[in-house]
C-alpha positions in Angstrom: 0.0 0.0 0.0 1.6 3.5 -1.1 1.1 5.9 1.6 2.8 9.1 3.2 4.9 9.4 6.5 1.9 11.6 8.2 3.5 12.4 11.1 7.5 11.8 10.3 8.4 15.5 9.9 6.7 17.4 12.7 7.4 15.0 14.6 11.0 15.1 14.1 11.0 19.1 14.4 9.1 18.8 17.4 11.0 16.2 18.8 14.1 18.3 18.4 12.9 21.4 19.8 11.4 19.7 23.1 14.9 19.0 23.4 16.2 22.1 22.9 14.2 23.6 25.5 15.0 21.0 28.3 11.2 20.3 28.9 11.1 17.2 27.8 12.4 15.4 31.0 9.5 16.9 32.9 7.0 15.4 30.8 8.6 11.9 30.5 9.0 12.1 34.1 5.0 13.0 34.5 4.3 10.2 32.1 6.2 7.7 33.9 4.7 8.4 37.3 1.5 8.5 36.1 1.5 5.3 34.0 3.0 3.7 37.4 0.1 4.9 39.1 -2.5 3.6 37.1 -1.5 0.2 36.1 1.6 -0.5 38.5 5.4 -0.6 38.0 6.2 -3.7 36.3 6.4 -2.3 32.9 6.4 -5.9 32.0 2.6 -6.2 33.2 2.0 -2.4 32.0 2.0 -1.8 28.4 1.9 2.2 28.9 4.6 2.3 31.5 6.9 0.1 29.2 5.9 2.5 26.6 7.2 5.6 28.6 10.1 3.5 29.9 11.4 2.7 26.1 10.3 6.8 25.4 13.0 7.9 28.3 15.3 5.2 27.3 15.4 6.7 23.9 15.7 10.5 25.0 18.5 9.2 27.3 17.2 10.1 30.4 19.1 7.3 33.5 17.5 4.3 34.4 17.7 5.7 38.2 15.9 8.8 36.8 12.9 6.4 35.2 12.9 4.0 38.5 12.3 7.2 40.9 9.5 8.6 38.3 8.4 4.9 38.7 8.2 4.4 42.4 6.8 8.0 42.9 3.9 7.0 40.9 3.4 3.1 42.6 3.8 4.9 45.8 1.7 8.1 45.3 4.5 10.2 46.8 3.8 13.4 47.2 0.0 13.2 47.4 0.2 15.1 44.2 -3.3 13.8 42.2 -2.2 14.3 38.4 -5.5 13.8 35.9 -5.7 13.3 32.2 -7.7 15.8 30.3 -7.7 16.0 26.3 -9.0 18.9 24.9 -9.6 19.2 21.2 -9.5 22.5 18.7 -8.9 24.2 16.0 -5.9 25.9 14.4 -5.2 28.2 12.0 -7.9 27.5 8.4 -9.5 24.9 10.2 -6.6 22.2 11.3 -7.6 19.9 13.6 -5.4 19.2 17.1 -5.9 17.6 19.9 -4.1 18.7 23.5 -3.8 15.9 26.0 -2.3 16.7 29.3 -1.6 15.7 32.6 -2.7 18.4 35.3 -3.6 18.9 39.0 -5.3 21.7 38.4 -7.8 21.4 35.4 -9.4 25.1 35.4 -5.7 26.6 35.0 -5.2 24.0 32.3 -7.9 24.7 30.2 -7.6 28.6 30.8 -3.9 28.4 29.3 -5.2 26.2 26.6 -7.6 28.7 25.4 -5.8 31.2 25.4 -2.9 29.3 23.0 -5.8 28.7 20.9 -7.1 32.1 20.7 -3.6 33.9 20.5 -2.9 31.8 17.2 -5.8 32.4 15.2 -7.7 29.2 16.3 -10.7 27.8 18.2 -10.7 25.2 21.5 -13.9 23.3 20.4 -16.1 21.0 22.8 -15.2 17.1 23.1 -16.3 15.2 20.0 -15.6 17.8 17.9 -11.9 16.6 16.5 -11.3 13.0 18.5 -12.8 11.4 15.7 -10.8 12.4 13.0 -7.5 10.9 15.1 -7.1 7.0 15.8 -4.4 5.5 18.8 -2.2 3.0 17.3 1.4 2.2 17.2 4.0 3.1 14.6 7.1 1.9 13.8 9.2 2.9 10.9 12.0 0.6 9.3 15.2 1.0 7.7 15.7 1.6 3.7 16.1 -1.7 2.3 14.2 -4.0 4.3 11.1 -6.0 2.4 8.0 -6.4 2.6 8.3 -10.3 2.8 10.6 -10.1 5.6 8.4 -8.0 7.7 5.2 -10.6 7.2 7.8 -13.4 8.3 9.0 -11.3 11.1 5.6 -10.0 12.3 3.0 -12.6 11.6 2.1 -14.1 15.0 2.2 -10.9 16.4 -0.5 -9.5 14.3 0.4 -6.0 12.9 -2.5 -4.0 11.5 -0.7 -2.9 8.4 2.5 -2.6 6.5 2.4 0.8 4.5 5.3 1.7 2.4 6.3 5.4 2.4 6.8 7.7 -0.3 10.6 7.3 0.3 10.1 3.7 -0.6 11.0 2.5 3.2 8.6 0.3 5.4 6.4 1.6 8.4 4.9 -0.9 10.3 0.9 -0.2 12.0 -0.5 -1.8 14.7 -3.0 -1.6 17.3 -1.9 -0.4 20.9 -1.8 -3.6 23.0 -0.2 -5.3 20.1 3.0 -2.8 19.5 5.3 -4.8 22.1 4.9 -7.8 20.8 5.5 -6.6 16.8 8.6 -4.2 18.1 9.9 -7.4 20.0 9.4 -9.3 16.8 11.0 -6.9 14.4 14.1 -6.7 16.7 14.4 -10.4 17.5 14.7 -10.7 13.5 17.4 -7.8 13.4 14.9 -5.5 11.8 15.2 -2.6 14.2 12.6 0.2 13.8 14.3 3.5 13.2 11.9 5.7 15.0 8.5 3.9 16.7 5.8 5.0 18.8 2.5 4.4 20.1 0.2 7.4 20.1 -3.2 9.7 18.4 -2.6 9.5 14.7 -4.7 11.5 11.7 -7.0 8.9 9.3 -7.0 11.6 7.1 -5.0 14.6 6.7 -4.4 18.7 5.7 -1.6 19.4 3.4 -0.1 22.6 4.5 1.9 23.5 1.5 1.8 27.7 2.1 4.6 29.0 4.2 2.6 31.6 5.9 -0.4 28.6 7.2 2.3 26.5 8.1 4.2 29.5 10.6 0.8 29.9 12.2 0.0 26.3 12.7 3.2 26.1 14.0 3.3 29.0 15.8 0.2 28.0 18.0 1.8 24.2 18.6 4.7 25.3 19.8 2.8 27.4 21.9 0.7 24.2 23.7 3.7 22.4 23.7 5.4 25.3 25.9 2.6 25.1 28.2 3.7 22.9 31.6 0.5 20.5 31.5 0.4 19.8 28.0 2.2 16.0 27.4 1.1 15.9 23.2 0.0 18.0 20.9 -1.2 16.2 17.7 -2.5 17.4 14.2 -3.6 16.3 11.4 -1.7 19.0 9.6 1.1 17.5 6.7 3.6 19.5 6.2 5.2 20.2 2.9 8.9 19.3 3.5 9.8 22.6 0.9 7.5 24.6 3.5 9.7 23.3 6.4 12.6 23.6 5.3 11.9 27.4 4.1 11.0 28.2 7.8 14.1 26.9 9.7 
């Protein structure tokens, strides 16, 4: 199946900015606690806090660092009740985004929210208004010159969704939430590790932004929810022309 990388390149300029700005520890370290929290911390026996743990591993934060977010969140140190809360909008001619966020304080969070939204030319709509344009599932994305053949032989009992090539001619790899361990395990066991893999909210269909003056607002207003303290993702349906991105760094 031909398809396009929707989320390779923002994700990659997002990913390198969070960096930049030294915030991204904070919200590993929120997701880690709060993953812990919910569904324990055996990461073994939790498929989200095995997901954060791989997340840290990969933005080379210490394995002491990950096993104190870990036993802050089995132990509820601090008494600090964190709450997820996704709030949905629109940016700039009509992109869809969704916010999610971890926050002990829900009016402040929404309040700062709204105001990103209004700031940059877009709307905070009411829930239901963009979730259903954005699906969770888990992607992983393989190295030029590995086949289709050897994926399906990799892969089979553990029951990806899809395997979509990219316009670039390399592999990416879809599968449902609860099943992205198992195919990421799979793939590795048969020396076919992904280059970049995650398991999030993806767009079924998206926006092509190919104008350079769209694309600085759209930007301009996620940058500006990723900034915020609560927010833990920001996700669009927004595709970026590469030309368009590369004009604006």
């Amino acid at each position: 199946m031909a398809g396009h990388s929707k989320w390779a390149n923002i994700k990659h300029r997002k990913a390198a900015q969070d960096a930049r700005r030294g915030k991204i520890f904070t919200k590993l370290i929120r997701e880690l606690t709060v993953a812990a929290r919910q569904g324990g911390p055996e990461p073994a026996d939790n498929p989200r806090l095995r997901t954060a743990v791989d997340k840290a591993l990969g933005s080379n934060m210490t394995k002491d660092t990950i096993q104190r977010a870990i036993d802050r969140g089995a132990g509820n140190a601090d008494g600090d009740a964190m709450e997820e809360c996704v709030y949905e909008g629109y940016g700039p001619e009509g992109v869809a985004i969704l916010v999610e966020c971890l926050t002990d304080n829900r009016n402040r969070t929404v309040s700062e929210v709204r105001h990103a939204f209004n700031k940059c030319g877009g709307n905070l709509g009411t829930s239901g208004s963009v979730a259903f344009l954005f699906h969770q599932q888990g992607r992983l994305a393989l190295p030029e010159g590995v086949s289709e053949e050897a994926v399906i032989e990799a892969t089979l009992e553990a029951e990806p969704e899809d395997i979509v090539t990219l316009d670039d001619g390399t592999l990416e790899v879809v599968t449902a939430p609860d099943a992205y361990h198992d195919v990421k395990e799979a793939l590795i066991a048969a020396g076919i590790g992904p280059e970049r893999s995650e398991v999030g909210r993806f767009p079924e269909t998206t926006t092509p932004i190919v104008d350079e003056e769209l694309a600085r607002k759209v930007i301009r207003l996620i940058d500006m929810l990723e900034d915020l303290d609560d927010v833990q993702n920001v996700t669009t349906n927004a595709e970026f022309d590469d030309d368009v991105l590369d004009a604006l760094e």
